[in-house]
C-alpha positions in Angstrom: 40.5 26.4 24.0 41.4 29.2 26.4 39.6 31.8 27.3 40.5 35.3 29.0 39.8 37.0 31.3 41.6 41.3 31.8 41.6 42.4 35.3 42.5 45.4 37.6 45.4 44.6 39.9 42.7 45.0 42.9 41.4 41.9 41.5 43.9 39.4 42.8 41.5 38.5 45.0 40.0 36.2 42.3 42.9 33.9 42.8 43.1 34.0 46.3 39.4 33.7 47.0 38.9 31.4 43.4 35.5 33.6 42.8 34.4 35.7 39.7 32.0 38.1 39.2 29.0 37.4 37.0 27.8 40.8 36.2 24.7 42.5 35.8 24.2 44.1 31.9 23.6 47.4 33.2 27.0 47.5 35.3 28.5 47.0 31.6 30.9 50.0 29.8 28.5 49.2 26.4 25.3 51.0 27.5 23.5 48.7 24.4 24.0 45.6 26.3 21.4 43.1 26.5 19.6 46.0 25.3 18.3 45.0 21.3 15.4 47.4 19.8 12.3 46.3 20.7 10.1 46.7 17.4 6.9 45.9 18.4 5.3 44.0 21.5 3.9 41.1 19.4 3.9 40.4 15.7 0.2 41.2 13.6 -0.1 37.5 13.4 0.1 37.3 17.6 -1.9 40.1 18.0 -5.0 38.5 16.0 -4.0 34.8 17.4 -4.2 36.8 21.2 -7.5 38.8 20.3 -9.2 35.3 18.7 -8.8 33.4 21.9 -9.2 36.1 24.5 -12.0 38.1 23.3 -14.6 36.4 25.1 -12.8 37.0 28.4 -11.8 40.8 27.3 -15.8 41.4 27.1 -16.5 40.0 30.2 -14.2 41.8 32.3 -14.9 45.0 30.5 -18.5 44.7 31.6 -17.3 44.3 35.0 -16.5 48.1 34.6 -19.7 49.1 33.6 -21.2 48.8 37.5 -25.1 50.4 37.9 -25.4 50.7 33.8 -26.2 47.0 33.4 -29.4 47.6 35.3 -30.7 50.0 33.2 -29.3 48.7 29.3 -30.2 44.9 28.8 -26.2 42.8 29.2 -26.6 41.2 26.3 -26.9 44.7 24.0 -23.7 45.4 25.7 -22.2 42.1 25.1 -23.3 42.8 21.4 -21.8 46.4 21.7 -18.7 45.6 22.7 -18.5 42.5 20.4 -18.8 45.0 17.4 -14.9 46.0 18.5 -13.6 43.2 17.5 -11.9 43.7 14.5 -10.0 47.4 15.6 -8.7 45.8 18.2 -5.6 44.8 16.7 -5.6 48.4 15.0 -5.9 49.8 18.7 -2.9 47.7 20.2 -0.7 48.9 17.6 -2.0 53.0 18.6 -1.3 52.5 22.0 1.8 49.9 21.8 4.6 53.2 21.8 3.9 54.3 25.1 3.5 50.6 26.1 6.7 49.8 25.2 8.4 52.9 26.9 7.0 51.8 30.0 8.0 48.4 29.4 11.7 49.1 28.5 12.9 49.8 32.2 10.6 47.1 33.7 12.7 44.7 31.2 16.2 46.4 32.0 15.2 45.7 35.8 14.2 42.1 35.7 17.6 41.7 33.7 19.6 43.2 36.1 18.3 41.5 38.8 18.4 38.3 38.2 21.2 37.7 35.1 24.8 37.9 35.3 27.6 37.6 32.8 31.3 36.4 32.4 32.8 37.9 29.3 36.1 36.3 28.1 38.5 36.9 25.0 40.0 34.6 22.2 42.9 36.9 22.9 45.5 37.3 25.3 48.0 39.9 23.6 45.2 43.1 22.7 46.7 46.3 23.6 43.8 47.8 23.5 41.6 45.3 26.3 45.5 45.6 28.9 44.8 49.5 28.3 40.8 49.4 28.6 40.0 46.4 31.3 44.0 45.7 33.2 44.3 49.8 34.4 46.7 50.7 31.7 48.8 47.5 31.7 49.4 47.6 35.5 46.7 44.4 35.7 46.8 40.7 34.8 45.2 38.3 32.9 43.2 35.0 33.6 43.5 32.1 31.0 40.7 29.6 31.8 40.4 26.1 30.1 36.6 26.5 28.2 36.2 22.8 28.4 36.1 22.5 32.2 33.0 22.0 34.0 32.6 25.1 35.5 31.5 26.2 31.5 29.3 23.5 31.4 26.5 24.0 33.9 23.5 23.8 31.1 20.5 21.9 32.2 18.7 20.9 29.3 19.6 21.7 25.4 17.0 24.5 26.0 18.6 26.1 28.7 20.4 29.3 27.3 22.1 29.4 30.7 25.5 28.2 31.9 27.4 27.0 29.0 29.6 29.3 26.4 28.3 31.3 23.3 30.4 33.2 20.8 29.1 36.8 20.8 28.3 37.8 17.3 29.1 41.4 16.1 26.8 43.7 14.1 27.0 47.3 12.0 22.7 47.0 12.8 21.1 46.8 16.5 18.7 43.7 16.4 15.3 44.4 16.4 12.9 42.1 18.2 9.2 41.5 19.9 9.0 41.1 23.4 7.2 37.7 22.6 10.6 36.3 21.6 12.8 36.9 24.7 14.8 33.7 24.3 16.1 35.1 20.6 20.0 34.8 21.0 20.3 38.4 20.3 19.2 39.5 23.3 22.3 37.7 25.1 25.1 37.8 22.3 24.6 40.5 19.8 27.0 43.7 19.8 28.0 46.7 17.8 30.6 45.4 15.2 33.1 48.3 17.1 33.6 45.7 20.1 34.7 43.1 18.0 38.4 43.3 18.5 37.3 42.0 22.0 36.7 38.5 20.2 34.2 37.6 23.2 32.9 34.6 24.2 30.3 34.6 27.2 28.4 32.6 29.7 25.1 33.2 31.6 24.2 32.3 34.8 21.1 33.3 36.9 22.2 35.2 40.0 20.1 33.7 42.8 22.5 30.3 42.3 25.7 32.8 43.0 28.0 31.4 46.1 28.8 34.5 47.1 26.6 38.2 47.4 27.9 41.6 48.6 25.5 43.8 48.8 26.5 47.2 46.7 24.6 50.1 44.7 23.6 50.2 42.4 23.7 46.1 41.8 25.4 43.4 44.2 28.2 42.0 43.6 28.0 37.9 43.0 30.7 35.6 43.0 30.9 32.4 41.5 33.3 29.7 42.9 35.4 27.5 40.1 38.1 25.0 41.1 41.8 25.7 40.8 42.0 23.4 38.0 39.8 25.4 35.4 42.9 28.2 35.2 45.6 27.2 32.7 47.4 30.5 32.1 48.4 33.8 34.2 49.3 36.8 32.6 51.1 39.7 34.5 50.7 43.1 33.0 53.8 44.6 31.8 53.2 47.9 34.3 52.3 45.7 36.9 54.0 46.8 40.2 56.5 44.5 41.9 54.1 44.0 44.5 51.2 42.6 42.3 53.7 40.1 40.4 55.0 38.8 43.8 51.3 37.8 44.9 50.6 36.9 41.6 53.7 34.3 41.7 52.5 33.2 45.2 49.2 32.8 44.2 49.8 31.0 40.8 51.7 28.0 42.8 48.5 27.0 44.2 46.7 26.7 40.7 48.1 23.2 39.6 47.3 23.6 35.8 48.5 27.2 35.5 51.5 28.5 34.1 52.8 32.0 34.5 54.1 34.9 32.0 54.8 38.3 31.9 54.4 40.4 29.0 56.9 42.9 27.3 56.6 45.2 23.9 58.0 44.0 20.5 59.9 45.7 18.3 56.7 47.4 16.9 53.3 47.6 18.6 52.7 43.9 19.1 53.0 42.6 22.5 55.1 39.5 23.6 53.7 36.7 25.9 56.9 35.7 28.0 56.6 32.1 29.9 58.2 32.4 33.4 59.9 29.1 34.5 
């Protein structure tokens, strides 16, 4: 299968260089990315499993607090006073969980942002929409890459939901999850059913194994290096300026597997995919 990638004409450089951008979620156009609703911190089941086998040590460094007063009241009534809270514990976490998970939210955005990046791609190399939205109005170029080269195929173990490709699944609901189930696939690969002309596949990769790092605000930029043989198909934009399609030819000759095309309008709205000898 191949996979696409839109880009600006400023982004030649991916060709000449052979690096790509995994990006950060919050340096995304969908503000809801990697970003499901967080329904509750824990499940009720959790929260009793989590009270059951810490209890013991909750009462003993809550009676670290008490300083001077265990000299006066005997440490085993307070042992025995504090042991009565037990059971509205779990009744308590879900009172204060609200402004727990406010506080969390950003702390999770952050982590995320520094250390995840994403390659989106497209089952599609002929939306009008995606050369208006992610090519600058048709002046760009596309990227076809071939999804069965190893440069998809950087997964570790079969639990690893890094470095291989996943479908990203459309929705008319935002997920909801617990924060005790991070590794959900919803977190990575769930969007708004309103992206889903995109037809999106991505990959994950954690950002401290990027090749390359430019430091920029409000997230660095890292680049990823793949081989000249994982690019199969190059696209120029049907806007694109002389200039750009005279690189773009230079530059294709040195990707062995490619082949080149322009684009041009049909007789409707439909967009033709012209091969260039």
């Amino acid at each position: 299968m191949i996979l696409y990638k839109y880009l600006y004409p400023a982004r030649a450089d991916i060709l000449k260089h052979r690096t790509i951008r995994f990006t950060q979620p919050g340096d995304f156009n969908d503000p809801f990315e990697f970003r499901p609703k967080i329904r509750e911190v824990a499940s009720d089941v959790e929260v009793q499993k989590y009270v059951e086998e810490h209890f013991e040590q909750l009462v003993e460094e809550e009676l670290t607090k008490y300083g001077a007063l265990v000299q006066f009241l005997p440490l085993a009534d307070l042992r025995g006073l504090l042991t009565k809270q037990k059971a509205i514990l779990p009744t308590l976490f879900r009172l204060l969980e609200p402004a727990a998970i406010q506080k969390l939210s950003p702390m999770i955005d952050g982590f995320l942002n520094q250390n995840i990046g994403l390659l989106c791609l497209s089952e599609v190399r002929d939306s009008i929409l995606m050369w208006g939205h992610y090519t600058d109005n048709h002046q760009g170029f596309v990227v076809g890459f071939d999804s069965d080269h190893p440069f998809f195929s950087k997964r570790r173990s079969d639990k690893d939901e890094f470095g291989f490709l996943r479908r990203v699944e459309y929705s008319s609901r935002r997920p909801q999850v617990t924060l005790t189930d991070t590794s959900s696939p919803v977190w990575f690969s769930t969007k708004s059913e309103q992206w889903s002309y995109e037809k999106e596949w991505r990959i994950l990769r954690v950002l401290s194994e990027a090749d390359h790092r430019i430091d920029r605000s409000p997230f660095p930029i890292c680049l990823f290096e793949f081989a000249p043989d994982a690019v199969v198909e190059i696209i120029v934009g049907m806007r694109s300026p002389p200039s750009l399609v005279t690189e773009i030819r230079s530059l294709a000759a040195t990707f062995p597997k490619a082949q080149l095309f322009t684009v041009s309008e049909d007789s409707g709205y439909g967009l033709l995919i012209n091969r260039i000898d």
